[in-house]
N, C-alpha and C positions, 0 to 999 in steps of 0.2 A: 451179580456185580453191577451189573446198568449199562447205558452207554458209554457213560465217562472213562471206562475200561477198555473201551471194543477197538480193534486191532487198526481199524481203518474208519477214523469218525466223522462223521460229516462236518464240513468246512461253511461250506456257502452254498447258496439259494440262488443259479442265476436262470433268469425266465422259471419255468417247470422244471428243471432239471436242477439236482442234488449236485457237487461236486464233493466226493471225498477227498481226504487229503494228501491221498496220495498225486490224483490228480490235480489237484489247488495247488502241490507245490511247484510244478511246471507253469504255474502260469507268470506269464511277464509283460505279457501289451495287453489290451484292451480286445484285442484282436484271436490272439490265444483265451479268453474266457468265453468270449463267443461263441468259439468253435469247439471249446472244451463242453460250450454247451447242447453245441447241435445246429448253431447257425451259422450260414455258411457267409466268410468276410476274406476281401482281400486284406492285405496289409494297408495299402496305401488308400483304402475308404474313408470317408470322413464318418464321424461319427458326432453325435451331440450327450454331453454328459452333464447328467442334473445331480446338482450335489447341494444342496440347504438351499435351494428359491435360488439357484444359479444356475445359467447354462453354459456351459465350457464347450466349444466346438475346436475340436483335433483331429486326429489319424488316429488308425486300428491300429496302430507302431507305438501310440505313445505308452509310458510308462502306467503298469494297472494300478489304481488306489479303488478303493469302495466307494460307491456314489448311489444315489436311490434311485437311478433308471439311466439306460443309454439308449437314445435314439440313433436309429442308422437305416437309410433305405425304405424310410416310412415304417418301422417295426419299432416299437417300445420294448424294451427287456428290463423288467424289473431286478434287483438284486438285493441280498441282504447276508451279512453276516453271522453266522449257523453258531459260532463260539466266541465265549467272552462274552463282556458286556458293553 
């Protein structure tokens, strides 16, 4: 049958780390994707989000959208979207 079937399909690419969708749909700040991915953020960190040759500097609180990297602490994490187009 494929993937396009499977019980629990992957979502998003953030840094090395897969998130399925089970755990994609818990996510809500910026903050939560991080840690969903393995890196450790307070809430109240700044972070810097590159979204199309922009850089948006906020908190680990703010509301999550897709963006092509977040710097935070001197770490890049790249990320990308596993479904759809």
């Amino acid at each position: 049958m494929g993937n396009c079937f499977s019980v629990d399909p992957p979502m998003a690419r953030i840094g090395t780390s897969i998130l399925r969708a089970s755990r994609f749909m818990k996510i809500k700040t910026y903050g939560d994707a991080l840690r969903a991915a393995g890196y450790p953020i307070e809430d109240d960190a700044g972070v810097q989000v590159f979204r199309n040759e922009i850089v948006i500097i906020t908190t680990a609180n703010s509301r999550f959208e897709f963006a092509d990297a977040i710097r935070f602490k001197g770490n890049t994490v790249t990320m990308k979207k596993l479904y759809g187009k």
